[in-house]
C-alpha positions as CSV (number, residue, x, y, z in Angstrom):
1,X,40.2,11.1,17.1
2,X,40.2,9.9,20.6
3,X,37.0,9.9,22.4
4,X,35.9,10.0,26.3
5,X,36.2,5.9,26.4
6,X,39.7,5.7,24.3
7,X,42.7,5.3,26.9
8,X,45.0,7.8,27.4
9,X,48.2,7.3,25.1
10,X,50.2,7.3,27.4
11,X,51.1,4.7,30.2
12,X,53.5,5.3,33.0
13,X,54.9,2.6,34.7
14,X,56.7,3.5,37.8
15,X,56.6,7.1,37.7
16,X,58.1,8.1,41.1
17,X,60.8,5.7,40.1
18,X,64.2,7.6,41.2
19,X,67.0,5.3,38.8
20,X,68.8,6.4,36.4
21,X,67.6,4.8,33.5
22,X,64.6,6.0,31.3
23,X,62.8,2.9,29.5
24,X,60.0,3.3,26.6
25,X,58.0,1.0,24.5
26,X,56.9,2.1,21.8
27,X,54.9,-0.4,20.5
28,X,53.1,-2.2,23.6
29,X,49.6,-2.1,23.1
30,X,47.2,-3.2,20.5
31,X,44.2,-0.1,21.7
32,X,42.5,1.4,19.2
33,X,40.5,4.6,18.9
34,X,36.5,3.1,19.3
35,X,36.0,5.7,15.8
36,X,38.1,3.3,14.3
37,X,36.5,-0.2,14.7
38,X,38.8,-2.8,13.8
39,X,40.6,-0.8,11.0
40,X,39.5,-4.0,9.0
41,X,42.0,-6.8,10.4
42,X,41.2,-9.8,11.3
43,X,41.6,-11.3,14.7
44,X,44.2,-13.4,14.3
45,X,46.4,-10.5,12.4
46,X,45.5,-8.6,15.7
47,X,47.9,-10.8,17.5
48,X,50.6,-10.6,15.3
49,X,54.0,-8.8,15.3
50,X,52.2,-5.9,12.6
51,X,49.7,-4.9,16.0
52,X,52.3,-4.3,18.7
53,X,55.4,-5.9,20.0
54,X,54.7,-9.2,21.7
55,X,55.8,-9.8,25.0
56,X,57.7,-6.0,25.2
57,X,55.5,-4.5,28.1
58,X,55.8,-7.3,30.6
59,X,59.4,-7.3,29.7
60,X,59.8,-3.2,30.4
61,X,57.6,-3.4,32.9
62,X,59.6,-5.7,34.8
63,X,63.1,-3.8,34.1
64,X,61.7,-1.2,35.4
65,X,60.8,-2.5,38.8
66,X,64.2,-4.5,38.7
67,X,66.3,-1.2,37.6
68,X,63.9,1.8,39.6
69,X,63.6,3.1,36.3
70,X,60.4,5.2,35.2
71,X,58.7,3.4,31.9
72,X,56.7,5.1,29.6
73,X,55.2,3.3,27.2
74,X,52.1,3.6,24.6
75,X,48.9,2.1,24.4
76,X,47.6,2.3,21.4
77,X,48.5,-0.1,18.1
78,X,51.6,0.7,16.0
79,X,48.6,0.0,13.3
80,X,46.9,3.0,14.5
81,X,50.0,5.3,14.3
82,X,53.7,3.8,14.8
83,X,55.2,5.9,17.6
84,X,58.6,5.1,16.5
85,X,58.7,6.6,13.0
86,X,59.2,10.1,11.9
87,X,56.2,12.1,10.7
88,X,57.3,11.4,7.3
89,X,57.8,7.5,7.5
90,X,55.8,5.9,4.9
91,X,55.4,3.1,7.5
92,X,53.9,6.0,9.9
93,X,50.1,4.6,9.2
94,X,50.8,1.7,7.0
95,X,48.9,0.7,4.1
96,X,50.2,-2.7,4.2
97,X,52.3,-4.6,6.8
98,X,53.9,-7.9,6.2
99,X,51.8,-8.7,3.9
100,X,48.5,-8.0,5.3
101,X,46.5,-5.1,4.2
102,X,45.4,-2.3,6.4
103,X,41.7,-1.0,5.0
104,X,41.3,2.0,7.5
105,X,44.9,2.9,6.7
106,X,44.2,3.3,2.8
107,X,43.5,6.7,1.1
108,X,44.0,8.9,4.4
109,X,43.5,12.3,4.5
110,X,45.6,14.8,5.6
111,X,42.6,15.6,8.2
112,X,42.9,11.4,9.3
113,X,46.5,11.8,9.6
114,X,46.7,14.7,11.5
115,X,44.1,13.9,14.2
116,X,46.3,10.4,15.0
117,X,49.7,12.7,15.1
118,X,48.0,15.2,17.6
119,X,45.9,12.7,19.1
120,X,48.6,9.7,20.3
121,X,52.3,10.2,18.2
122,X,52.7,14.0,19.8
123,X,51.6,13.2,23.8
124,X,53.8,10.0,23.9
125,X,57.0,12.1,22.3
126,X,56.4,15.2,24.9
127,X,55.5,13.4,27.8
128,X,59.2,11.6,27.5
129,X,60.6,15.0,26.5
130,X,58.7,16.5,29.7
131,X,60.5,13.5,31.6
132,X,63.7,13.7,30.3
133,X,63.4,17.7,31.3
134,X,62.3,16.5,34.3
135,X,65.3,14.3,35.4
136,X,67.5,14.1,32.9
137,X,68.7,9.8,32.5
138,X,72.0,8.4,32.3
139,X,70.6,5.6,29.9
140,X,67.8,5.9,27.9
141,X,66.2,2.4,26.7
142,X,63.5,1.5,24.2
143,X,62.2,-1.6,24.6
144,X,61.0,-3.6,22.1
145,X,60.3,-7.6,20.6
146,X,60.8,-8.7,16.6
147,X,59.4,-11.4,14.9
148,X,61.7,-14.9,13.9
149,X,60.9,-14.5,10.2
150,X,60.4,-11.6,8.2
151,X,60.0,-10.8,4.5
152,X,61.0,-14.9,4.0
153,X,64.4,-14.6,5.9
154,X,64.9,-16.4,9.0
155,X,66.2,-13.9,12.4
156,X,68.4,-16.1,14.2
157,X,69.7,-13.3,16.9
158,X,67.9,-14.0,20.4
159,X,68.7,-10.6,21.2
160,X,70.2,-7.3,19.3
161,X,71.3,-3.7,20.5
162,X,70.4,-1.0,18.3
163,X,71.9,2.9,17.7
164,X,73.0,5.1,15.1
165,X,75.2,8.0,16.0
166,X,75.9,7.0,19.7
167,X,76.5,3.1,19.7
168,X,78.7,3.0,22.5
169,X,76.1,1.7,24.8
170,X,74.7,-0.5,22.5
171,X,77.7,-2.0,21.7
172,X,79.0,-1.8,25.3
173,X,75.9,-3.6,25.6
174,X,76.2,-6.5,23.4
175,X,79.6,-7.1,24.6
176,X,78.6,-7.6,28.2
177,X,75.9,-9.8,27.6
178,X,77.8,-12.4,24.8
179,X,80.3,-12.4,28.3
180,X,77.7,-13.2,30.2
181,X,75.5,-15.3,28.0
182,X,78.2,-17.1,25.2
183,X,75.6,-19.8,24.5
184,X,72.8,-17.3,23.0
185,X,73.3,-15.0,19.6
186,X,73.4,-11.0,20.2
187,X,73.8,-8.4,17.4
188,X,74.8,-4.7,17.1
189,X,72.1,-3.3,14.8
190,X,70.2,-6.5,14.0
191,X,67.7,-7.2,13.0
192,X,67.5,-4.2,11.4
193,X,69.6,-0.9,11.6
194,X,68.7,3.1,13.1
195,X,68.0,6.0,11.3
196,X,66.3,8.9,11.2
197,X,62.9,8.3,9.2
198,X,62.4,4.4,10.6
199,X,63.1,5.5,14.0
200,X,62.2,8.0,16.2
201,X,63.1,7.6,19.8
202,X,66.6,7.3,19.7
203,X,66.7,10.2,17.7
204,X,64.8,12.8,18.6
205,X,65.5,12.1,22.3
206,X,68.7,10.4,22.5
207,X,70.6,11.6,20.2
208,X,69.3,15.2,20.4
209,X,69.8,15.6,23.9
210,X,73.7,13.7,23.7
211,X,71.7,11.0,26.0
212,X,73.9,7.5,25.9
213,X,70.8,5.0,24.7
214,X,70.1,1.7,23.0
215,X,67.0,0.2,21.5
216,X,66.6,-3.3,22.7
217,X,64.7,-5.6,19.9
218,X,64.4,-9.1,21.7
219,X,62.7,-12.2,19.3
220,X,59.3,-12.6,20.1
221,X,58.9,-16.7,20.5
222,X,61.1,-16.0,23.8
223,X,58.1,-14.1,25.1
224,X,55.5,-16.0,24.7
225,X,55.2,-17.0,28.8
226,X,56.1,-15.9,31.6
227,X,59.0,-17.9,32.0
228,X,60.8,-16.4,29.0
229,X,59.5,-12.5,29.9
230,X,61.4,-13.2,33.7
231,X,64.5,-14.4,31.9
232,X,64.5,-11.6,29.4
233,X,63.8,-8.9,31.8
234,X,66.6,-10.3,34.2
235,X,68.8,-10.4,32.1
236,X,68.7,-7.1,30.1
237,X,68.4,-5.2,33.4
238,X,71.7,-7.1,35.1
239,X,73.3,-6.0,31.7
240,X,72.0,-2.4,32.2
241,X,73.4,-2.3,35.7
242,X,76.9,-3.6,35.0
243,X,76.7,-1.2,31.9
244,X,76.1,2.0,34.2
245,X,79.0,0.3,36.9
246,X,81.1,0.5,34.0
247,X,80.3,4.6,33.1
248,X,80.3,5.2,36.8
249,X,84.1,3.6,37.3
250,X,84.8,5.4,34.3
C-alpha cells in the first residue's frame, strides 16, 4: 500500500515531552498513498471536513508545546482509512461521506482493505499503545474539529467533551471551561456521542487501560486562522491543567 515516497503514518510531535498528558489526532492530515491518486475527489471536497479535521493539528500541536505533552497524530486522510473507527465500522473506508461519493472506496477487496489496516490504521494504534507502555499518562486527549452543519442540522456548540464509560474528565472538563468561558456553548457528548464501533481511541486505549480521557471535537469555522487555533489551544490546555490540579488535590 504505502510506497518508499508515502509518509510515514505516523507523526510525533514532541516526543521527549515529559507531561502527563498524552494527545492524538486522529484525523490531521489529508496524505494519501501515491497508488491511490486522488481516490477520485475533487479538490475542493479535498478541503472539506470528509478529508481530515480542519484546524485540529495546529490546535494539538500547540497543546502540546503549552502542556509538555507528547502528540501523536496521523498523516494520512480519514478518506484513506479513518483511524478512529473499529475494523468493523462501515465508515472505516467510506463509500460515501456527507454526500459526496468516494470512487476508490467502492467495491474494495478484502486484499484493498487489509493493506490500508496493516499499512496506516495498525502503526498509528501500536505506536500509542507502545507510548502508553512506555509512560503510562494521567490524561489521555484526542484531538479533533467538526463541521457547523451536518446532515441539514445546524451544530451550535463551540466546543464539546466526549466519553463513554469514563466521563468523568470529560465532564470535569466541560464544567471548568463553561466556569471559565460562560459566554461560549460546551457539550458533554455533542456533537455526537462514543461508542465502540464509531470510535476507537477512547476505547481501545482509554478505556482498556482505565486511562481517565476525553475526546475534544472543537467547530471547525473557529479554526480557520491563526488567531482562532491560539485561542482554542490556550484555552483547552489551561482547562487541561486545572483539570489535573483538581486529580492531583484530590
Amino acid at each position: 500500500m504505502l510506497g518508499r515516497s508515502d509518509p510515514d503514518p505516523v507523526l510525533a510531535h514532541n516526543a521527549g515531552a515529559s507531561g502527563p498528558v498524552l494527545l492524538t489526532c486522529e484525523h490531521a492530515g489529508q496524505a494519501v498513498p501515491s497508488v491511490l491518486g486522488d481516490m477520485g475527489v475533487s479538490d475542493q471536497d479535498w478541503q472539506r471536513h470528509i478529508a481530515w479535521d480542519v484546524g485540529a493539528l495546529k490546535v494539538a500541536e500547540r497543546m502540546s508545546n503549552l502542556l509538555d505533552a507528547r502528540l501523536i497524530a496521523q498523516r494520512y486522510s480519514r478518506l484513506v482509512i479513518d483511524c478512529n473507527r473499529a475494523l468493523i465500522s462501515p465508515d472505516l473506508m467510506p463509500e460515501v461521506s456527507d454526500g459526496t461519493s468516494i470512487p476508490a472506496n467502492s467495491d474494495l477487496t478484502d486484499a484493498a482493505r487489509h493493506d490500508r489496516i496493516s499499512g496506516i490504521h495498525q502503526p498509528y494504534h501500536h505506536h500509542i499503545a507502545s507510548e502508553i507502555e512506555r509512560q503510562r499518562p494521567a490524561l489521555l486527549i484526542s484531538v479533533h474539529s467538526f463541521t457547523p452543519h451536518m446532515n441539514g442540522q445546524n451544530r451550535p456548540w463551540h466546543c464539546g467533551y466526549l466519553a463513554n464509560r469514563m466521563p468523568a474528565a470529560a465532564e470535569a472538563l466541560a464544567m471548568m471551561s463553561v466556569a471559565r468561558a460562560p459566554y461560549l456553548n460546551f457539550a458533554v457528548n455533542e456533537p455526537y456521542t462514543v461508542d465502540d464501533i464509531s470510535d476507537y481511541t477512547l476505547p481501545v486505549h482509554g478505556e482498556v487501560n482505565a486511562i481517565p480521557h476525553a475526546l475534544l471535537e472543537i467547530r471547525n469555522d473557529q479554526l480557520q486562522g491563526d488567531v482562532g487555533i491560539d485561542f482554542w489551544a490556550d484555552f483547552l490546555a489551561g482547562a487541561i491543567q486545572t483539570y489535573l490540579r483538581s486529580i492531583e488535590n484530590g
